[in-house]
C-alpha positions in Angstrom: 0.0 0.0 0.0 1.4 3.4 -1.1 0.4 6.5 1.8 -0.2 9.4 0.1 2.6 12.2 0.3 5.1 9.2 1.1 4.7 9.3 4.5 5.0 6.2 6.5 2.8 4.8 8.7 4.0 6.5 12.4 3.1 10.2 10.3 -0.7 8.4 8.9 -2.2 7.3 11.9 -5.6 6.0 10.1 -8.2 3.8 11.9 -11.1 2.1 10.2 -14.6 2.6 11.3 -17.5 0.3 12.0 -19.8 3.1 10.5 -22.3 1.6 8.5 -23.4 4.2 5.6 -27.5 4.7 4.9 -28.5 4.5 1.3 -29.9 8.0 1.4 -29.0 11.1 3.6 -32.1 11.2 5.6 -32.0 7.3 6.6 -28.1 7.9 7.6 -29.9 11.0 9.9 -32.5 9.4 11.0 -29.9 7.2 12.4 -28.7 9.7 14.3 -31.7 10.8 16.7 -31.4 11.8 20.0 -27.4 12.1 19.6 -26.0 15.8 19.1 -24.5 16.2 15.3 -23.2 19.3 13.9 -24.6 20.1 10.9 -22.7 22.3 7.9 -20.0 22.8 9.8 -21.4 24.7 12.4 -22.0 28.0 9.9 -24.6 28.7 12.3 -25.2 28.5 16.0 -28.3 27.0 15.1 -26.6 24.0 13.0 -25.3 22.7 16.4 -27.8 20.4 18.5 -29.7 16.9 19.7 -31.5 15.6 16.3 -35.1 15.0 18.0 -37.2 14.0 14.8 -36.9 14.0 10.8 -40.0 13.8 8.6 -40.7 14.5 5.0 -37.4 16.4 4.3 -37.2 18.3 8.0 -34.7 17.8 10.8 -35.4 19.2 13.6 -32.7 19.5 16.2 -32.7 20.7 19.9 -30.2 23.6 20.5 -28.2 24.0 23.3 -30.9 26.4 25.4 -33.4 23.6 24.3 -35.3 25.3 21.5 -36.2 23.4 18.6 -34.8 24.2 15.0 -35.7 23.2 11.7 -33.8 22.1 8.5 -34.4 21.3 5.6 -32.3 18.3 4.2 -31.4 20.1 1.0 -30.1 22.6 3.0 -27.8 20.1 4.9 -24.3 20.2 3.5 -22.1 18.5 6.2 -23.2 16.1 9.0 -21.2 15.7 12.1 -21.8 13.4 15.2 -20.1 14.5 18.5 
């Protein structure tokens, strides 16, 4: 196996995941309620937060002073789980 930028493996430190993919976005956040995810990188304060339900194309996420937020899927660029 070659490592990109021919470094060795002491400067590469990779470790394979158990993380099973979804076939579509929403399944894979579905997958994810009731566990806090940032969203788009955390742009937005708002993007940051407990994913309490999806349905029909809308996340909506607990923020951190417990109000609920809503996304819109299409709108999702980045999914992060903390």
């Amino acid at each position: 196996m070659v490592l990109p930028y021919n470094l060795d493996n002491r400067n590469f430190p990779t470790q394979s995941t158990n993380v099973l993919l979804a076939r579509t976005f929403e399944v894979q956040i579905e997958k994810s309620i009731n566990e806090i995810v940032v969203f788009n990188i955390g742009k937005d304060n708002n993007d940051i937060g407990k994913v309490t339900k999806v349905e029909e194309q809308i996340v909506e996420i607990q923020t951190a002073r417990t109000h609920p937020f809503y996304l819109n899927i299409d709108h999702i660029k980045t999914m992060h789980q903390v």
